[in-house]
C-alpha positions as CSV (number, residue, x, y, z in Angstrom):
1,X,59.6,100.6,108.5
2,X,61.4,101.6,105.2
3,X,65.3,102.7,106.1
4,X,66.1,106.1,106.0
5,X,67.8,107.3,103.2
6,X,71.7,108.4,103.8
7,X,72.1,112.5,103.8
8,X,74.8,114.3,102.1
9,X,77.1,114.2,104.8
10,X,76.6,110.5,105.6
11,X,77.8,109.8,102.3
12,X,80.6,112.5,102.5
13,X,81.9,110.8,105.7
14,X,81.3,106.7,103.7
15,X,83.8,108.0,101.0
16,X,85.9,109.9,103.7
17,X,86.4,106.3,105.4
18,X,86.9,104.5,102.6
19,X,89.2,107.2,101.1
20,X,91.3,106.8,104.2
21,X,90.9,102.7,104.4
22,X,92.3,102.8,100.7
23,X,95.4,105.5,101.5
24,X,96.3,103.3,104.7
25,X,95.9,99.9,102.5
26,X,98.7,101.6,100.5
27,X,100.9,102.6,102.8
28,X,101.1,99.9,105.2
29,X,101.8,97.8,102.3
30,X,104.8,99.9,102.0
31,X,106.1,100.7,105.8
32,X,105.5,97.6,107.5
33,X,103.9,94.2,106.2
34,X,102.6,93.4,109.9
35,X,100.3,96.9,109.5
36,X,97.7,95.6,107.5
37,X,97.0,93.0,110.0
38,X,95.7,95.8,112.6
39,X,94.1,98.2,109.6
40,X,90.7,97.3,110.8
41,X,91.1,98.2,114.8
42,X,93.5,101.1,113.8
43,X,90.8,102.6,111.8
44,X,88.6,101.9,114.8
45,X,90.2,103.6,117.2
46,X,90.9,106.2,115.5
47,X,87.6,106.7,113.5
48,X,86.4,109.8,115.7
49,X,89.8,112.0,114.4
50,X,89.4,110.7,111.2
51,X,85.8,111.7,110.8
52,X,86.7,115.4,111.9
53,X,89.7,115.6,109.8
54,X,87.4,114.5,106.8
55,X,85.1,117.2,107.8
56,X,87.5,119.7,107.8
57,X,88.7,118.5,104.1
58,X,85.3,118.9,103.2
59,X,83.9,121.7,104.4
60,X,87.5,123.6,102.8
61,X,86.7,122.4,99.5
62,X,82.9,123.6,99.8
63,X,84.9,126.8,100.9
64,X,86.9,126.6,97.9
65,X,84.2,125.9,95.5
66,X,82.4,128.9,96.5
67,X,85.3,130.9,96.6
68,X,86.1,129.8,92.8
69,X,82.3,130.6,91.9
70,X,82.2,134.5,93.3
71,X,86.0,135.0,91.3
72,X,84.2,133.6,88.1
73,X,81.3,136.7,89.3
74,X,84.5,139.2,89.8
75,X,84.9,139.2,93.3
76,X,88.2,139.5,94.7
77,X,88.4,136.6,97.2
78,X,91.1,135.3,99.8
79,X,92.9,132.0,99.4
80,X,91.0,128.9,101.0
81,X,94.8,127.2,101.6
82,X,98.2,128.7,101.2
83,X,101.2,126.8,100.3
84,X,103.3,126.3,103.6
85,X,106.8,128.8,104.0
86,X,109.0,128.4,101.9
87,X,107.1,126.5,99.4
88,X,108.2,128.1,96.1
89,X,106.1,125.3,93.8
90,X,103.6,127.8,93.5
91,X,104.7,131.4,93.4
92,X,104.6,132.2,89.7
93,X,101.3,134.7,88.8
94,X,100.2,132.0,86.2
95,X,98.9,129.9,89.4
96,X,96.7,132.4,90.5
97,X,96.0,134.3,87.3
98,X,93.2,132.1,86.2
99,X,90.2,130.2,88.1
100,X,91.4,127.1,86.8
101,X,95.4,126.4,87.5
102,X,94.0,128.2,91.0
103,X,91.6,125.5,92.0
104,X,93.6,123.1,91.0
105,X,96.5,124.5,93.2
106,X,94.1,124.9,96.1
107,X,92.5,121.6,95.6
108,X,95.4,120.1,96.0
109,X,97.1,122.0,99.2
110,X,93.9,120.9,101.0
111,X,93.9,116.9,100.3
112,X,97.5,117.0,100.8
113,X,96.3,118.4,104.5
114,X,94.1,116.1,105.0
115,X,97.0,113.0,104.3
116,X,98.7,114.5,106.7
117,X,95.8,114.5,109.1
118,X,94.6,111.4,108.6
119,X,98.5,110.3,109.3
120,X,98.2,112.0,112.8
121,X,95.3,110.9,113.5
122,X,96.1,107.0,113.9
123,X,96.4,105.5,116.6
124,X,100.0,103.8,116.2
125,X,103.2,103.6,117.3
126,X,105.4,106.6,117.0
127,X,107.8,104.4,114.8
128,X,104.8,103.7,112.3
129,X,103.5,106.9,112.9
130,X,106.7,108.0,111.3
131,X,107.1,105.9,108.6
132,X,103.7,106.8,107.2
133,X,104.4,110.6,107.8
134,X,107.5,109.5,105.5
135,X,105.3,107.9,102.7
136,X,102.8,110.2,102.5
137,X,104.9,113.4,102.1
138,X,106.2,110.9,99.0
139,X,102.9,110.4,97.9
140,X,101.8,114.2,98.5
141,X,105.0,115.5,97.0
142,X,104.6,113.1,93.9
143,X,100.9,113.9,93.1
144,X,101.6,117.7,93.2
145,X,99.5,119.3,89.7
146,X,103.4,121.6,89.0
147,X,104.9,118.2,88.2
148,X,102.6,117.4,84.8
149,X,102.4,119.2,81.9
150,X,98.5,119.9,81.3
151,X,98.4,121.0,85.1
152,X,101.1,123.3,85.4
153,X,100.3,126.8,84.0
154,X,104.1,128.0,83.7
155,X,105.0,125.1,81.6
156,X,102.2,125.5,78.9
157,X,103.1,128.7,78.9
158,X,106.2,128.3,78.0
159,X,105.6,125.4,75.6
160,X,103.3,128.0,73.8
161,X,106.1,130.7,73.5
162,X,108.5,128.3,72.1
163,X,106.3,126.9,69.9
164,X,106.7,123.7,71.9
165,X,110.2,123.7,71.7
166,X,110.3,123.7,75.2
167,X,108.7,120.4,75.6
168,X,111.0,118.5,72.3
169,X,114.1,120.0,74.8
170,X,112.7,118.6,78.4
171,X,112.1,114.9,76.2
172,X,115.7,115.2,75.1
173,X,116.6,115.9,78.7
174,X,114.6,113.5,79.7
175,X,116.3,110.3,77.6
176,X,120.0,111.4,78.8
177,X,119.6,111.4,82.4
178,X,117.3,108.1,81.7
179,X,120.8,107.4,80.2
180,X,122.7,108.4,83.4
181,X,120.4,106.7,84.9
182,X,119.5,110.1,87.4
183,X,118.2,113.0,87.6
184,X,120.7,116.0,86.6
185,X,120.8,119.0,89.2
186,X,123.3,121.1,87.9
187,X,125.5,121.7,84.7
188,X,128.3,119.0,85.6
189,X,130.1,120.5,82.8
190,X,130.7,123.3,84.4
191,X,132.9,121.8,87.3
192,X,135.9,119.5,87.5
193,X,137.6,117.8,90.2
194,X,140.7,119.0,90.6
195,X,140.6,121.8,88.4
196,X,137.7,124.5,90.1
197,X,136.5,121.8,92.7
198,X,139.0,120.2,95.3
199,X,141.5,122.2,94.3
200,X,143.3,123.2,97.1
201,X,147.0,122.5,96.8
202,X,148.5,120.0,98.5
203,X,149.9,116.1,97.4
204,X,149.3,112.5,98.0
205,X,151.5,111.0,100.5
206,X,150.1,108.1,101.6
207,X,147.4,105.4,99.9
208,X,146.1,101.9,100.3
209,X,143.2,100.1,98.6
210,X,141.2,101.7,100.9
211,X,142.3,105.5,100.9
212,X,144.7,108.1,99.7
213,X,146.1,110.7,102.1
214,X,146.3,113.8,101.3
215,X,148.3,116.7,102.7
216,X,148.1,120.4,102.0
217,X,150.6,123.1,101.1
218,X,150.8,125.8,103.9
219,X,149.2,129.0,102.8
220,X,151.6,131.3,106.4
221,X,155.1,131.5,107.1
222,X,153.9,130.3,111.0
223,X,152.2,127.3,110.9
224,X,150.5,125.6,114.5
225,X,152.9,122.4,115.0
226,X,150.1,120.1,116.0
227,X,148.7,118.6,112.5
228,X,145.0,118.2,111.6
229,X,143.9,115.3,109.8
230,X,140.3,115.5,109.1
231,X,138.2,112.0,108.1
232,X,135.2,112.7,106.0
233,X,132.4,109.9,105.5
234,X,132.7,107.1,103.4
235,X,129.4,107.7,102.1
236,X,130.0,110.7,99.9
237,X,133.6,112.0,98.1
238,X,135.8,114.3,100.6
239,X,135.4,117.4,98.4
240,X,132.5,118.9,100.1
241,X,134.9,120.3,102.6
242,X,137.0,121.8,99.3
243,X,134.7,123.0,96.7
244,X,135.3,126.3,94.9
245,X,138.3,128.8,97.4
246,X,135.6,130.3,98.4
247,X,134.0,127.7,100.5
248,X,136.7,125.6,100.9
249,X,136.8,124.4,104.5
250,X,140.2,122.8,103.7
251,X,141.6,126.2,102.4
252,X,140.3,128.3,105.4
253,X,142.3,125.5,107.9
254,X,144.8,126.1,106.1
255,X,144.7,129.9,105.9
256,X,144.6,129.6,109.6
257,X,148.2,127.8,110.0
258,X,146.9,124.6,110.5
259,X,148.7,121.6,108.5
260,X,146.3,119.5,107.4
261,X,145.5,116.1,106.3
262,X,142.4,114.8,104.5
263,X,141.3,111.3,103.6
264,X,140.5,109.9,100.7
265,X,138.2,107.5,100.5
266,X,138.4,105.1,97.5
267,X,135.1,104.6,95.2
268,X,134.9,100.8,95.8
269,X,134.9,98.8,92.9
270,X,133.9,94.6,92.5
271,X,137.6,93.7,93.3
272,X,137.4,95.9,97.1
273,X,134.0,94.7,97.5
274,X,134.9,92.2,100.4
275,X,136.4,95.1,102.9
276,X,134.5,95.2,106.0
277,X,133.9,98.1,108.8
278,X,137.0,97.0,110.5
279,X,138.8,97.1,107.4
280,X,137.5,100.9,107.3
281,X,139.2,101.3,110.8
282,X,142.4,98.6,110.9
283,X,143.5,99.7,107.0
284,X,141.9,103.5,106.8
285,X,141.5,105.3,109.9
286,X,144.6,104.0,112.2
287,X,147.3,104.5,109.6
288,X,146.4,107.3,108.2
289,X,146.4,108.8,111.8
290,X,150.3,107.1,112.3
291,X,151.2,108.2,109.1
292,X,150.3,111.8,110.2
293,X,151.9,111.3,113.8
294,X,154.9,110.2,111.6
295,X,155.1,113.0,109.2
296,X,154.3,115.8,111.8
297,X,156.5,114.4,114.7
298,X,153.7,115.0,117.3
299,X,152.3,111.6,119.4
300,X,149.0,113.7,119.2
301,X,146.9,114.9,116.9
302,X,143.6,117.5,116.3
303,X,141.1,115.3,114.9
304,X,137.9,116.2,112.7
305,X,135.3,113.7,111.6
306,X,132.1,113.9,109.6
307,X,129.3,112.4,109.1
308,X,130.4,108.5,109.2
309,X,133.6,109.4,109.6
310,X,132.9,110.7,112.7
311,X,130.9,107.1,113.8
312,X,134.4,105.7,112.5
313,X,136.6,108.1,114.0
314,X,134.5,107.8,117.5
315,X,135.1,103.8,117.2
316,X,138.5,104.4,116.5
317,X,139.3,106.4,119.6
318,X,137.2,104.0,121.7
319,X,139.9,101.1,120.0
320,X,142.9,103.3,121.0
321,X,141.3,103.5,124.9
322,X,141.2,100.0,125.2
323,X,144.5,99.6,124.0
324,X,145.5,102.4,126.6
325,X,147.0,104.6,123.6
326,X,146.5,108.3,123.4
327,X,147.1,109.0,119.9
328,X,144.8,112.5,120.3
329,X,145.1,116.1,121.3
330,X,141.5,117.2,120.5
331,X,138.2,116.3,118.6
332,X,135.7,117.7,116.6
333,X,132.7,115.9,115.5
334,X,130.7,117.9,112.6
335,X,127.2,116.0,112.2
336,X,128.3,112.7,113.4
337,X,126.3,110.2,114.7
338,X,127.1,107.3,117.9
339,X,124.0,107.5,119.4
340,X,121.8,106.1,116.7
341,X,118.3,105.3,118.9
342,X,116.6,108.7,116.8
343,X,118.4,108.4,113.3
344,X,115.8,110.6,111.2
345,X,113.7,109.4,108.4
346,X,116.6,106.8,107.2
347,X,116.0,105.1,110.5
348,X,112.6,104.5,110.3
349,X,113.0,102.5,107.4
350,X,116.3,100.1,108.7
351,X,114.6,97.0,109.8
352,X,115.5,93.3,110.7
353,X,113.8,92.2,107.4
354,X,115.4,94.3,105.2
355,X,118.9,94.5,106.9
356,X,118.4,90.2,106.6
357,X,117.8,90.6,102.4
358,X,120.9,92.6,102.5
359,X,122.9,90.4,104.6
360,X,121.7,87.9,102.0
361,X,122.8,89.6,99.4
362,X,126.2,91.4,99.6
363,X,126.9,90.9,103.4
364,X,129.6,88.2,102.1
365,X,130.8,90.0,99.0
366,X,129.8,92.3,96.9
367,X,128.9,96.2,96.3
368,X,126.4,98.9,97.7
369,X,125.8,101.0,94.8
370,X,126.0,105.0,95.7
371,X,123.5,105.6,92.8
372,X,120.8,103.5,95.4
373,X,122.1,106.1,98.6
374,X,122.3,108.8,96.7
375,X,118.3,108.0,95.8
376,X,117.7,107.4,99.1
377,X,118.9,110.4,100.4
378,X,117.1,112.9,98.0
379,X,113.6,111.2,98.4
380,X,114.2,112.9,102.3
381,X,114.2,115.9,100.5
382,X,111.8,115.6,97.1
383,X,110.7,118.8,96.2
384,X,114.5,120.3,96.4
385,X,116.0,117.3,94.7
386,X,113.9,115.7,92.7
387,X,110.7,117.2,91.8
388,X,112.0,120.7,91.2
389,X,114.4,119.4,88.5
390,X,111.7,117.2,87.2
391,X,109.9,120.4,86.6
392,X,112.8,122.5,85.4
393,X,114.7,119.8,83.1
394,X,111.8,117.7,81.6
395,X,108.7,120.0,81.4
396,X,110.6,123.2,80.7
397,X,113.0,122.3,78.8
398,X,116.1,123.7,80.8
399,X,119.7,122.9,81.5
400,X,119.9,122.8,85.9
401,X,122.3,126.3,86.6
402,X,126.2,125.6,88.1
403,X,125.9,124.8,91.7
404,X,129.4,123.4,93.2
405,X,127.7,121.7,95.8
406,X,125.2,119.9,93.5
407,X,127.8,118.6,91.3
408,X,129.6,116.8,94.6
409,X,126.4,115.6,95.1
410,X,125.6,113.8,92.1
411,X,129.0,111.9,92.2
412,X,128.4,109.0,94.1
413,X,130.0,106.5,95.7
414,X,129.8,102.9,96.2
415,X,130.2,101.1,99.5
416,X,131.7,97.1,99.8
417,X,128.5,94.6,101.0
418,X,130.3,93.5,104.4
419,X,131.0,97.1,105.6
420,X,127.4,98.7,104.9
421,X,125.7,96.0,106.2
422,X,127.7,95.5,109.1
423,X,127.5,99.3,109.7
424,X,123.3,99.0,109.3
425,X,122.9,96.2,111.5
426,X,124.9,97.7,114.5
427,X,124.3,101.5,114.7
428,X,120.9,101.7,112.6
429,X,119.2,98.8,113.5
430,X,120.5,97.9,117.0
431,X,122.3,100.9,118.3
432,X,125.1,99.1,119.5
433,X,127.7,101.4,120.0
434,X,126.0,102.7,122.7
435,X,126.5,99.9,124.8
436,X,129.9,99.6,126.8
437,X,131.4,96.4,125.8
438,X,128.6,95.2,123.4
439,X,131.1,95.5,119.9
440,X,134.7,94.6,119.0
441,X,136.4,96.3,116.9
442,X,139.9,95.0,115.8
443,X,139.8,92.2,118.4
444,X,139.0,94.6,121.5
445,X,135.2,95.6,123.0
446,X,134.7,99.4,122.3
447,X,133.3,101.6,125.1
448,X,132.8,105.1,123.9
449,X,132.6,106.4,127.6
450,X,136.5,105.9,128.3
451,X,137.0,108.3,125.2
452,X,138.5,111.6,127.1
453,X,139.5,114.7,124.8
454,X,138.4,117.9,124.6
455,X,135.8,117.4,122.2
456,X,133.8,120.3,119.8
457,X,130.2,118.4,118.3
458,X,128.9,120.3,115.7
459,X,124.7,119.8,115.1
460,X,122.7,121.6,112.2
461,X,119.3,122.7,113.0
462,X,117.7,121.7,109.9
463,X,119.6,118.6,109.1
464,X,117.4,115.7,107.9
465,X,119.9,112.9,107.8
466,X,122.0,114.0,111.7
467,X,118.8,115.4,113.9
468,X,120.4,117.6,115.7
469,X,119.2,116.6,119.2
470,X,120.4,113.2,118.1
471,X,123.8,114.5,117.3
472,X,124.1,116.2,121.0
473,X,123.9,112.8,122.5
474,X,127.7,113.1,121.9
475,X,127.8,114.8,124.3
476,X,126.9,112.4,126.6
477,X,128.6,109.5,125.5
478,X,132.0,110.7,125.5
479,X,133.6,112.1,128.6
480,X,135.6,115.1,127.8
481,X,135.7,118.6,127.9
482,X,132.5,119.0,125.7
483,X,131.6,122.1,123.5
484,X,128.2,121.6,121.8
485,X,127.3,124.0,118.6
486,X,124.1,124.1,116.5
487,X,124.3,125.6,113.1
488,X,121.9,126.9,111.0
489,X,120.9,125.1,107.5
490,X,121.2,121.3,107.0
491,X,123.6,118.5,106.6
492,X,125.3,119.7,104.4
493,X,124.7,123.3,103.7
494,X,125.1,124.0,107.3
495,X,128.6,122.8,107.5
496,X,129.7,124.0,104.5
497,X,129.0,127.6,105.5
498,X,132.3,129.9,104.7
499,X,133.7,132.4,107.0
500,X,134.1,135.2,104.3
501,X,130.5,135.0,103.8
502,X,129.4,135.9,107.4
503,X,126.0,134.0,106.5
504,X,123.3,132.6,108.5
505,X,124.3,132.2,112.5
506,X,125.2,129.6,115.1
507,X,123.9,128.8,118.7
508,X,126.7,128.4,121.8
509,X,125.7,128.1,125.4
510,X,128.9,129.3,127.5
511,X,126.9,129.2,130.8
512,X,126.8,125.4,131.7
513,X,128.3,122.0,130.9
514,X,126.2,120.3,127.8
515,X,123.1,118.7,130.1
516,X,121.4,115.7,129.5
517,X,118.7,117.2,127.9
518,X,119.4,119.0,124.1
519,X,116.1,121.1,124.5
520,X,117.9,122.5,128.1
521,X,121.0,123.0,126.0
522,X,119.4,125.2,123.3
523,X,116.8,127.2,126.0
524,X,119.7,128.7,127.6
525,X,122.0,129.6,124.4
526,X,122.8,131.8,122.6
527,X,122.7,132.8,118.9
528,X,125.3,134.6,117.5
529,X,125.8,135.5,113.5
530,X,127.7,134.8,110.9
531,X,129.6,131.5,110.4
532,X,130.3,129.0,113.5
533,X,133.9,128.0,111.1
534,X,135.4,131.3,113.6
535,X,134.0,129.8,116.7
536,X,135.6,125.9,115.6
537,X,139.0,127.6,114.6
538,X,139.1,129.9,118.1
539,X,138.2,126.7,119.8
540,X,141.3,124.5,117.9
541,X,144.0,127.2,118.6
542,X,144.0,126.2,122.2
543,X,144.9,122.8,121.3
544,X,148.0,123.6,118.4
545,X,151.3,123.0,120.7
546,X,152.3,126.3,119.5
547,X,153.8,127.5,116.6
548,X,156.7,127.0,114.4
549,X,158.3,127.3,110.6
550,X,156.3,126.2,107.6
551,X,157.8,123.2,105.4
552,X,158.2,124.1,102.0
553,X,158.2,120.2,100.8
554,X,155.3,117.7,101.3
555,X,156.0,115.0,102.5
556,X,159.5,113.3,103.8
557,X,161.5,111.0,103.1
558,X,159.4,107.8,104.1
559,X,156.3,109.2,103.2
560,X,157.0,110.4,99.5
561,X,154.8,112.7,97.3
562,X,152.7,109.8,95.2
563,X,150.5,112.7,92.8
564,X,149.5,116.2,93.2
565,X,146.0,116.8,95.4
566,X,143.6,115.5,94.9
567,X,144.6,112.0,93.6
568,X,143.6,109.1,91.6
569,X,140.9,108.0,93.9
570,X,138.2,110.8,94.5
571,X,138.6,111.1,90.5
572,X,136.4,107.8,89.9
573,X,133.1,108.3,89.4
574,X,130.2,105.7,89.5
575,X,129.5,104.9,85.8
């Protein structure tokens, strides 16, 4: 008896498979080496949600093509797929204005749904699961038709008005940041460190080859007599928290009486190369702290730290505990991580393999270039920091518009070998300093949970490189008074969010100490407008030892002025 010939849809659902078998080829060659080994009984197991999301691609691109085909007839006709909120790729009329650039558009929002189904439709680990969700967003965001030429209708467009002039410009655009060696996402002209960035006055007092300390001019006649001295991550330059007046943190502290003290880390070069985390903690952290106690005349200080520098500053108070020191009056933690078991999309991809090639590498010696973070941290978000710029610098032509916080952005900064892969290894990859006892630090074994001071952990709500939730777990670790607040925006946008402004909101829950569980926190909170800098500064004036005269001078007589804010150090870029 002859064989039956396939149907339509038995075919459909052949190429569907092997459409899927191809994409997973790709990407397990990319998240996890040991993937491809199980391809076959993954696609097994999961070949029953694969088949309907397949069915669902196709029968929206039937949908589509008969949509297309009664526009061409001069029917009006809804949209088969909409770009998701917020998705401003597509919002010019020249997407929709003609059948073509609105297929394409279309076309493209609907395979790009069905990568993401086929992603949740595997049967895997949630760590894999995650991984892949990663690559495929890379692949989805890469293949979008705005980022070429012939497919994006607003670019021709604009070639054709210039008389392609717009094009010769994005090529010229194109060979200096090839030159840069990055992408350009603002006019960096337009901005210069200590002259309309970091500007806040104030003078060096204090450096090593790990840091300069810096402290600021009092802007009130009254100042609080306990000091703050704020440690910002190693990662990125300090200035985010003193861009323009306007959303200076630095400058509203100070406007609110508080004498403060900022840390500047040093943009390592070959010769630091060999510093290691304790390094970061025994020559940055500690003394900068005495040098504060010293100048200020207080045994205890208010505390902020940020991002790393609030891992660091967490390990350093854990040190001072098992030293039975109390060097600290209060703490704030502003998108800090200790608890690293959910560390976002960057911990997906921190792995025994690859934290073993950078041992190899620079784990004796050696530098961790901030161009390769600074990659790394804008492929979490593409389409705002790479692909839109792609678009606007290369295929239109333009020159990216002023944007303070862009600028600190695109000046790097490199890490030495021994420190980042150190830091890696133990909160990334093992999660270590969650563990009583299971790291020393300066010769003594760190135990977060006999760390007691009031303590005010700031999350953001949108913030891909802190997860919130993750960030809470603060909460738990440490045992003081605890004051838990979730701000709106992300990483950095949410923390740099002025007071003046009264912008976006914050949550607070006053009814309950923080609970175990971050979802129980935010059911029973509440959100409140404007900027949570008020709630932070209402929260530190319980903790200032009062008030007394501002000093005119900087400094003393041990600790002399070294250069006018902001120093030597935060000045040198990455070439």
């Amino acid at each position: 008896m002859a064989a039956q010939a396939p149907t339509a849809n038995d075919l459909l659902t052949q190429a569907g498979h092997a459409l899927v078998g191809n994409f997973l080829n790709t990407l397990s060659s990319r998240a996890d080496p040991d993937l491809a080994l199980h391809l076959q009984s993954v696609l097994a197991a999961s070949a029953p949600k694969l088949t309907a999301a397949q069915a669902r691609m196709s029968a929206k691109h039937f949908a589509l093509w008969a949509a297309m085909i009664a526009r061409d007839g001069g029917r009006d006709v809804e949209p088969v797929a909409r770009p998701e909120p917020g998705d401003r790729r597509f919002a010019s009329a020249e997407w929709q204005a003609s059948t073509h650039f609105d297929y394409l558009r279309q076309a493209y929002l609907i395979n790009a749904q069905f990568l993401r189904d086929c992603v949740e439709a595997l049967e895997l680990d949630e760590r894999s699961k995650g991984r892949l969700r990663f690559v495929a967003r890379q692949l989805i965001d890469a293949m979008s038709p705005a980022n070429f030429a012939a497919t994006n209708p607003d670019a021709l467009k604009l070639a054709q008005q210039t008389g392609g002039a717009s094009l010769t410009q994005g090529l010229k655009n194109l060979l200096e940041d090839a030159r840069k060696g990055r992408i350009s996402t603002t006019d960096e002209s337009a901005f210069e460190v200590g002259r309309n960035i970091a500007c806040t006055e104030g003078a060096v007092i204090f450096e090593n080859e790990l840091l300069q300390l810096i402290q600021y001019a009092p802007r009130t006649t009254r100042v609080r007599k306990r000091p703050l001295l704020v440690v910002p991550p190693c990662i990125n330059k300090y200035y985010v928290l003193d861009l323009q007046p306007e959303n200076s943190f630095v400058r509203y502290a100070v406007e609110q009486g508080n004498t403060v003290y900022m840390v500047s880390w040093r943009n390592i070069l070959p010769e630091q190369g060999h510093h290691t985390w304790d390094d970061y903690l025994g020559l940055g952290v500690l003394p900068a702290m005495q040098a504060v106690r010293d100048l200020s005349g207080m045994d205890r200080l208010n505390l902020i730290g940020y991002c790393v520098g609030g891992t660091m500053l967490g390990a350093v108070l854990a040190i001072l505990a098992a030293r039975g020191e109390d060097w600290v009056e209060s703490l704030a933690f502003f998108t800090s991580l200790h608890d690293f078991s959910d560390a976002g999309d960057i911990g997906l991809f921190v792995d025994e393999q690859g934290v073993a090639a950078r041992e190899a590498a620079i784990g004796s010696g050696g530098i961790m270039p901030g161009r390769e973070l600074a990659a790394v941290f804008s492929a979490l978000r593409a389409n705002e920091l790479i692909w839109s710029y792609v678009v606007n610098n290369y295929l239109k032509g333009r020159t990216p518009v002023p944007f303070d916080l862009l600028h600190w952005n695109a000046d790097s900064t490199n890490l030495p070998g021994p420190m980042y892969c150190w830091y890696v290894r133990n909160m990334y990859l093992d999660n270590s300093l969650t563990v009583p006892g299971k790291l020393t630090m300066l010769g003594v074994p760190v135990d977060l949970t006999r760390v007691h001071h009031p303590t005010y952990v700031l999350a953001t709500r949108e913030d891909h490189i802190v997860p919130w939730k993750s960030a809470y777990q603060t909460t738990q670790l440490m045992r003081g008074t605890m004051r838990f607040v979730l701000g709106e925006s992300g990483h950095v946008a949410g923390v740099v969010n002025p007071a003046s402004k009264n912008r976006r909101s914050y949550w607070v829950n006053e009814h309950d100490a923080p609970p175990p569980d971050a979802q129980a926190w935010l059911a029973r909170a509440e959100q409140r407008p404007g900027s949570w800098w008020t709630d932070w500064d209402a929260w530190l004036a319980q903790y200032s030892g009062g008030q007394a005269r501002a000093k005119k001078r900087l400094g003393s007589a041990r600790y002399k002025v070294i250069e006018p804010a902001p120093g030597r150090y935060v000045k040198q870029r990455v070439v």
